[in-house]
Biopython code that builds the backbone (N, CA, C, O; Angstrom):
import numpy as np
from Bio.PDB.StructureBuilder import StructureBuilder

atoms = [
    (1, "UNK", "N", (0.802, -1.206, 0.000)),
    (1, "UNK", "CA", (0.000, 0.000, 0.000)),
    (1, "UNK", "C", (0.844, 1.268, 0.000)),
    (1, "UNK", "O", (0.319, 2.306, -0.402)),
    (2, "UNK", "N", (2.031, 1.271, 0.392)),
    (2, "UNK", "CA", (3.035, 2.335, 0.193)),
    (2, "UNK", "C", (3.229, 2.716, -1.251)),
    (2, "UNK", "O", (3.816, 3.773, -1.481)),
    (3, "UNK", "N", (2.903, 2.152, -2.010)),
    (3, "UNK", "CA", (3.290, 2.616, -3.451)),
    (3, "UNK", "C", (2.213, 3.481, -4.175)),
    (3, "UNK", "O", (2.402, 4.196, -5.159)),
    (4, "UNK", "N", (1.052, 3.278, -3.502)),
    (4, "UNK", "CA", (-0.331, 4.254, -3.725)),
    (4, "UNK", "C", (-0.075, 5.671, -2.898)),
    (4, "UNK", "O", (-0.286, 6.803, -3.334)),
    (5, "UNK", "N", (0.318, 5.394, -1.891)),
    (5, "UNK", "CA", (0.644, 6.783, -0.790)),
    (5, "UNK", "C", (0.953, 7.650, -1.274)),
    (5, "UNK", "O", (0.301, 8.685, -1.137)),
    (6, "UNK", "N", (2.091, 7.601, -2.056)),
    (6, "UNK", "CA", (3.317, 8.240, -3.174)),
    (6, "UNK", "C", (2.722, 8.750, -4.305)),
    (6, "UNK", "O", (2.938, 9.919, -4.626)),
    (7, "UNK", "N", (1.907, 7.942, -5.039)),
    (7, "UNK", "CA", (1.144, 8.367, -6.281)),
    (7, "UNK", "C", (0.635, 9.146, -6.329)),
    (7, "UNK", "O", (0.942, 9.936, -7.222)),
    (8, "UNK", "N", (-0.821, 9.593, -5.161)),
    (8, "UNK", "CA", (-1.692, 10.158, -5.098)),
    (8, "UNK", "C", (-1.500, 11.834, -5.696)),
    (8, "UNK", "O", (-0.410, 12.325, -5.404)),
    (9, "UNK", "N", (-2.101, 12.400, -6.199)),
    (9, "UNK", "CA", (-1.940, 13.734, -6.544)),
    (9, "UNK", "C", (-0.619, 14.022, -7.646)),
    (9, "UNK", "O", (0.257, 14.879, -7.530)),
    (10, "UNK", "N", (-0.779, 13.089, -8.652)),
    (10, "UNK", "CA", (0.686, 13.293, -9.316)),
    (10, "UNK", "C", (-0.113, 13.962, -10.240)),
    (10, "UNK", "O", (0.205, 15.134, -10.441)),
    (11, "UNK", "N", (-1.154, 13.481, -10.910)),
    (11, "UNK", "CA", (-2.104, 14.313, -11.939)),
    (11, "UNK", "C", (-2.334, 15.605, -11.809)),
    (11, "UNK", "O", (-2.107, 16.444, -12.681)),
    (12, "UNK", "N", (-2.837, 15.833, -10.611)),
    (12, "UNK", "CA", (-3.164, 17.103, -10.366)),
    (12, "UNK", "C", (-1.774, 17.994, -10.469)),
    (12, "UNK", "O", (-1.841, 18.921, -11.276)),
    (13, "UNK", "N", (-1.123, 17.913, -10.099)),
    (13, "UNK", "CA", (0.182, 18.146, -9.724)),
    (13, "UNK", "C", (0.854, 18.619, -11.215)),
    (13, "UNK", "O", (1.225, 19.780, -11.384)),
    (14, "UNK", "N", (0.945, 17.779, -12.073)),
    (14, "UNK", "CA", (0.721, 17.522, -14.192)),
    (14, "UNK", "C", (-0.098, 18.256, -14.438)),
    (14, "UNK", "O", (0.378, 18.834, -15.415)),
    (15, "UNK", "N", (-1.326, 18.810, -14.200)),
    (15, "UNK", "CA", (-1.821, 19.446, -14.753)),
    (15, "UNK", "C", (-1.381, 20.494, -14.494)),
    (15, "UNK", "O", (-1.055, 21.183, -15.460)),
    (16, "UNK", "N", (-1.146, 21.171, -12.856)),
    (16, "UNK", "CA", (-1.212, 22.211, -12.604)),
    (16, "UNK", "C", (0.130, 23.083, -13.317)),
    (16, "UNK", "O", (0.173, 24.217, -13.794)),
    (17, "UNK", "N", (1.167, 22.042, -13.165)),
    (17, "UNK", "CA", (2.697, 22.461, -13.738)),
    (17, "UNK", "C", (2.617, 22.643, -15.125)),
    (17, "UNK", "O", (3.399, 23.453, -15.622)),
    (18, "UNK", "N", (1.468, 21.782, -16.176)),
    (18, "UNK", "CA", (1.448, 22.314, -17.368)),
    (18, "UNK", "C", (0.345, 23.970, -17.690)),
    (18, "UNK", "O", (0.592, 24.760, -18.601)),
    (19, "UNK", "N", (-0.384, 24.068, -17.059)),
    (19, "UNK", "CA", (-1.010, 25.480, -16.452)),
    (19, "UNK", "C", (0.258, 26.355, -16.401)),
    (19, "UNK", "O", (0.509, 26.935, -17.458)),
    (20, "UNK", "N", (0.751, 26.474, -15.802)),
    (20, "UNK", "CA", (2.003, 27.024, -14.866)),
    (20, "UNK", "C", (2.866, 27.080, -16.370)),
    (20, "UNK", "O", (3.216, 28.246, -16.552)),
    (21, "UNK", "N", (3.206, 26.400, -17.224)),
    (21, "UNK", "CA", (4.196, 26.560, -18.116)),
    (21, "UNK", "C", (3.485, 27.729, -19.901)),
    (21, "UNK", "O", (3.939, 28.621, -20.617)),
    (22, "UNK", "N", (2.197, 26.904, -19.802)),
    (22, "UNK", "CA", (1.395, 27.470, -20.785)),
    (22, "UNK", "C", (1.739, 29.166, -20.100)),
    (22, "UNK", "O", (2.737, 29.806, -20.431)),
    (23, "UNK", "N", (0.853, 29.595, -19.264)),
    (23, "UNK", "CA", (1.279, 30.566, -18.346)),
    (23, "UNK", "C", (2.473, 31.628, -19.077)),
    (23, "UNK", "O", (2.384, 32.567, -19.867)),
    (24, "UNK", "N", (3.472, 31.038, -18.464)),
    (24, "UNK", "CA", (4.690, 31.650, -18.634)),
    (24, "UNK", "C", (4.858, 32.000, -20.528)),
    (24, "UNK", "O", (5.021, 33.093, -21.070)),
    (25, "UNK", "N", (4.741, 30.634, -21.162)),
    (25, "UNK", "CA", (5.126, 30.543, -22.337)),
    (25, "UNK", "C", (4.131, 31.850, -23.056)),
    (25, "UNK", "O", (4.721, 32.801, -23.568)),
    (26, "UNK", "N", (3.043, 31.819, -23.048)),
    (26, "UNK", "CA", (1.630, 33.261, -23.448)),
    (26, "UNK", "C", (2.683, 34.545, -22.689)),
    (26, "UNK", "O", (3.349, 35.362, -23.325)),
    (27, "UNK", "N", (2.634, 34.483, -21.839)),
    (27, "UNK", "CA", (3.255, 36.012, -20.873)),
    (27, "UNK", "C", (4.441, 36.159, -21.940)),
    (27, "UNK", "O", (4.509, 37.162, -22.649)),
    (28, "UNK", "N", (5.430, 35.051, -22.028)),
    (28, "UNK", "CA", (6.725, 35.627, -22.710)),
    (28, "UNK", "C", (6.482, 36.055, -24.430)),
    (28, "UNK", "O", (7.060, 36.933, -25.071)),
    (29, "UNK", "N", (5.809, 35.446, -24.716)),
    (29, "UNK", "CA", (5.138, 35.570, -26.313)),
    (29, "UNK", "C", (4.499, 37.080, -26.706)),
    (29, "UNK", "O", (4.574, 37.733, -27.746)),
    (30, "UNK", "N", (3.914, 37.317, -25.568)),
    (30, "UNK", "CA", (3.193, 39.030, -25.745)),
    (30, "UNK", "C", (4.194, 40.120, -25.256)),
    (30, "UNK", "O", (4.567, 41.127, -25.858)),
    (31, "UNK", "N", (4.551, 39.653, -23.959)),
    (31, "UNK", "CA", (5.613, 40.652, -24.571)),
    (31, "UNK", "C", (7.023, 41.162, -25.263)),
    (31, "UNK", "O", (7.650, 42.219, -25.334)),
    (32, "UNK", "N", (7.174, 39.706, -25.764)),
    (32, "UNK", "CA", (7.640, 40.122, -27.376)),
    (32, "UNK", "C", (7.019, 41.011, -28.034)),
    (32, "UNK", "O", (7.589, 41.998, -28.500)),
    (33, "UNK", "N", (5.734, 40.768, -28.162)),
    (33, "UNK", "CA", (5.106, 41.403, -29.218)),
    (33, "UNK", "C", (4.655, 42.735, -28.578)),
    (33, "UNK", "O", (3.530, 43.067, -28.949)),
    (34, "UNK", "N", (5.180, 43.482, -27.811)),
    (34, "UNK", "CA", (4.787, 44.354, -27.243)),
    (34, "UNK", "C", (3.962, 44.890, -26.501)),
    (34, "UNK", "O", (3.881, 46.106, -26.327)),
    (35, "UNK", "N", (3.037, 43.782, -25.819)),
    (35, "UNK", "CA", (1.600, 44.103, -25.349)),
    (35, "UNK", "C", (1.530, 43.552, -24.025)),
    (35, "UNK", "O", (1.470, 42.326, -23.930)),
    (36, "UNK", "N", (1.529, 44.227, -23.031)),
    (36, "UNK", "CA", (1.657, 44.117, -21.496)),
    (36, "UNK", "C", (0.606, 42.565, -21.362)),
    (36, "UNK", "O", (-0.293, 42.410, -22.189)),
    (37, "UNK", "N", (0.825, 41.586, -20.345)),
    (37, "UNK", "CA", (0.328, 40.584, -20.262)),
    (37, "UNK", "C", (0.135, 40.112, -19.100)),
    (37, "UNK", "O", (0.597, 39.099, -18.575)),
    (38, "UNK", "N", (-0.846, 41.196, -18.564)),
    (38, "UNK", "CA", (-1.574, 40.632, -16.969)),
    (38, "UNK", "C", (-2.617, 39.495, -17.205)),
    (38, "UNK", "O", (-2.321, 38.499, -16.544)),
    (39, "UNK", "N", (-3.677, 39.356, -17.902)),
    (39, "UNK", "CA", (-4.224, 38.353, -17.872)),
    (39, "UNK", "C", (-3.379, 36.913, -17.459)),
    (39, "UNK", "O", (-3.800, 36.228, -16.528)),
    (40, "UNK", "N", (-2.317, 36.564, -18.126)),
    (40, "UNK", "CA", (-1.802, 35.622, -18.059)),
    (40, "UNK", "C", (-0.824, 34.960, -16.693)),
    (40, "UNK", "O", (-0.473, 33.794, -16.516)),
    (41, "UNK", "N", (-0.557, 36.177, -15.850)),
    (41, "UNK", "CA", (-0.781, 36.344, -14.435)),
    (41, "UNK", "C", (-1.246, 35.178, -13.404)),
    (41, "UNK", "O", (-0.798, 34.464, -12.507)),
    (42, "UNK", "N", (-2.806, 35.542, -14.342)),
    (42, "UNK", "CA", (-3.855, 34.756, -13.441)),
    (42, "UNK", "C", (-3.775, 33.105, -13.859)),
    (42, "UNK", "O", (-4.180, 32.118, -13.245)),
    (43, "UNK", "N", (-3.202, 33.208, -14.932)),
    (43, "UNK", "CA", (-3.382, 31.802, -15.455)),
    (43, "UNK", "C", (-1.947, 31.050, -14.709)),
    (43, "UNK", "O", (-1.968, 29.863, -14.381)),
    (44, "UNK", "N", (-0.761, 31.909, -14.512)),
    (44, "UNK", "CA", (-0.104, 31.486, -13.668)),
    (44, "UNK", "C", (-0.297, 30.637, -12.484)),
    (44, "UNK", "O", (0.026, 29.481, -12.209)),
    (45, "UNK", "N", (-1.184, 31.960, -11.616)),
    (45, "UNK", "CA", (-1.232, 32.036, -10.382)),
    (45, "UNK", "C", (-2.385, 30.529, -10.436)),
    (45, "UNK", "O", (-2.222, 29.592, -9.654)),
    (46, "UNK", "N", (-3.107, 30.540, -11.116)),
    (46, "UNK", "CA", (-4.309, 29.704, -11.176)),
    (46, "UNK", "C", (-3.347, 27.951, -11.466)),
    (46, "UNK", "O", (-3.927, 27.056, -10.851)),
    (47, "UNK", "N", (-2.832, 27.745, -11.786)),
    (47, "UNK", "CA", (-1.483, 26.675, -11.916)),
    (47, "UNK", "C", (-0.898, 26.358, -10.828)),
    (47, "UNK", "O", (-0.612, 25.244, -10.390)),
    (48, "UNK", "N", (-0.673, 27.723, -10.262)),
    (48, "UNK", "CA", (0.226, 27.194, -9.005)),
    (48, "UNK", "C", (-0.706, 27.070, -8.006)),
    (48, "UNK", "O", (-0.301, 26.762, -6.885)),
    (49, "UNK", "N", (-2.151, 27.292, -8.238)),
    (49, "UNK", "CA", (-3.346, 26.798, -7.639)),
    (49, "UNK", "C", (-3.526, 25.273, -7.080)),
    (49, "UNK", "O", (-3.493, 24.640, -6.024)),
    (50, "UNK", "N", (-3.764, 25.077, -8.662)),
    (50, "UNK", "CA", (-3.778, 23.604, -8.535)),
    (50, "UNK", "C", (-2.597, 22.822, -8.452)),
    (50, "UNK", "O", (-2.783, 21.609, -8.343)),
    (51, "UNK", "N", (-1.281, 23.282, -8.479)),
    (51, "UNK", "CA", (-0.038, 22.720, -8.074)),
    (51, "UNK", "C", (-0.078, 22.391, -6.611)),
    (51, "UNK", "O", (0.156, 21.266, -6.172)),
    (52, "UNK", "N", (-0.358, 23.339, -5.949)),
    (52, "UNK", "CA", (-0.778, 23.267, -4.630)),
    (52, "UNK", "C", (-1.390, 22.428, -4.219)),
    (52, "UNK", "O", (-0.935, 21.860, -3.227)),
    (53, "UNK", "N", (-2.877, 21.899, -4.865)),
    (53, "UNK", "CA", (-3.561, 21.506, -4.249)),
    (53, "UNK", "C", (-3.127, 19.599, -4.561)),
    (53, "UNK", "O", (-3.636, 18.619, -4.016)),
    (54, "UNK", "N", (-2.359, 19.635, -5.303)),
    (54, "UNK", "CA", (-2.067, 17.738, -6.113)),
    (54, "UNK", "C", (-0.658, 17.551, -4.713)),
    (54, "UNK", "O", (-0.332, 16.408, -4.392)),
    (55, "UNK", "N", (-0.047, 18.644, -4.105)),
    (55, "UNK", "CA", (0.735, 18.319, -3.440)),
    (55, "UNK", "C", (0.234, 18.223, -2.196)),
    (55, "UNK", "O", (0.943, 17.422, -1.587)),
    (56, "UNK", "N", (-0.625, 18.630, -1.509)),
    (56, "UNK", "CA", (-1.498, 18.441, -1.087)),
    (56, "UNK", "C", (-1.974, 17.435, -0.730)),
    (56, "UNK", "O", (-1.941, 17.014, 0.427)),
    (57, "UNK", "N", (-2.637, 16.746, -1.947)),
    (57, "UNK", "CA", (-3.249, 15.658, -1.932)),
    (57, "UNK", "C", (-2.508, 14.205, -1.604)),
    (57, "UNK", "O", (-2.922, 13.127, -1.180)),
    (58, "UNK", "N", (-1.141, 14.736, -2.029)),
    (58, "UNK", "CA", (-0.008, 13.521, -2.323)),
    (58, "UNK", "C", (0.563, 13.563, -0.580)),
    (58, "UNK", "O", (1.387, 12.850, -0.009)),
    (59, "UNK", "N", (-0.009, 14.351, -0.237)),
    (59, "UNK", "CA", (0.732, 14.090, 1.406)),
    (59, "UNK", "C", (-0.069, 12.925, 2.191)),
    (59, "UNK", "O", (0.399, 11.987, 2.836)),
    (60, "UNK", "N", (-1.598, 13.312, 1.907)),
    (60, "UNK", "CA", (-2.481, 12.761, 2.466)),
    (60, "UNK", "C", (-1.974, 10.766, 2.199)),
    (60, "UNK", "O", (-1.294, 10.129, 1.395)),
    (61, "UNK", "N", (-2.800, 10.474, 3.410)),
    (61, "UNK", "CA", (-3.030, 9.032, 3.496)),
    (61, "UNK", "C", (-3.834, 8.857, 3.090)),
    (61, "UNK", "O", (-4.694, 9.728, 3.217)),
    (62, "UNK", "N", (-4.223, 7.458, 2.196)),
    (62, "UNK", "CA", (-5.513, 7.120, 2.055)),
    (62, "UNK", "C", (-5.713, 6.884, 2.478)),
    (62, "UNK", "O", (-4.931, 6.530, 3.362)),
    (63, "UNK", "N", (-7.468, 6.591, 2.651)),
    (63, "UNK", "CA", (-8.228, 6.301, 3.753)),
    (63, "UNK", "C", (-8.368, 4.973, 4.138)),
    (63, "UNK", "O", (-7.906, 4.145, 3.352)),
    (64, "UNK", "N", (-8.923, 4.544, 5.213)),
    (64, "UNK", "CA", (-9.068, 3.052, 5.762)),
    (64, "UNK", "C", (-10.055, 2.328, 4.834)),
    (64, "UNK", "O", (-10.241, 1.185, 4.415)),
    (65, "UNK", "N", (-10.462, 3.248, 4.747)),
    (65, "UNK", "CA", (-11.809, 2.788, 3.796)),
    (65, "UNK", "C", (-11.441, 1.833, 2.725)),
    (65, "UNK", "O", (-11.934, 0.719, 2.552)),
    (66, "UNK", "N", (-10.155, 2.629, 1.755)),
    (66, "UNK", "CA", (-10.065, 2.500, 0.527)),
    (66, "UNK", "C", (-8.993, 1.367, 1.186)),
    (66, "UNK", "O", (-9.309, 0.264, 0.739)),
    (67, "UNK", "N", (-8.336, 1.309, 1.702)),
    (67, "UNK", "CA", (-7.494, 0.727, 2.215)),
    (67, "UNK", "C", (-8.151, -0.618, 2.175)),
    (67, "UNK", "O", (-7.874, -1.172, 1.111)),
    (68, "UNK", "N", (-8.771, -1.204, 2.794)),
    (68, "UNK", "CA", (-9.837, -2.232, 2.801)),
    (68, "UNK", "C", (-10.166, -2.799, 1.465)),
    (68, "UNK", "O", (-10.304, -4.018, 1.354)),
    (69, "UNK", "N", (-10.315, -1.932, 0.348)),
    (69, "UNK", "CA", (-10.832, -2.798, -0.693)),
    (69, "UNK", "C", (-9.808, -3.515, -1.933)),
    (69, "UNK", "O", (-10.300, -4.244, -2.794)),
]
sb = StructureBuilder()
sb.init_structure("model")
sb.init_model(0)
sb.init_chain("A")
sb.init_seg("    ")
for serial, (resi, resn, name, xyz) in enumerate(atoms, 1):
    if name == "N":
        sb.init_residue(resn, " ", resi, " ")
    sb.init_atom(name, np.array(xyz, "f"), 0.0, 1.0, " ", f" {name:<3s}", serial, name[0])
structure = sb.get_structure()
């Protein structure tokens, strides 16, 4: 059951880091092109949202519950 412990929240975690890169990659693209790029900010911040929350998740134990089946 130790090898599930570890897993948990790796997805979330993948998503959030590809959020997080899209992010950056839009921000650096505009302003190349000259055009200030706060929106993309949020799309950052919103990444390291859910980065947060898959690490998070990956701390947690599963439950007895699940444990059981």
């Amino acid at each position: 059951m130790e090898a599930e412990f570890g897993r948990r929240g790796v997805k979330t975690k993948l998503v959030g880091f590809i959020i997080i890169v899209l992010g950056l990659l839009d921000s650096v693209l505009t302003v190349r092109g000259g055009i200030p790029a706060y929106e993309y900010l949020l799309l950052i911040l919103f990444g390291a949202c859910v980065f947060a929350v898959g690490a998070v998740r990956g701390q947690q134990r599963p439950s007895a519950k699940a444990a059981e089946v």
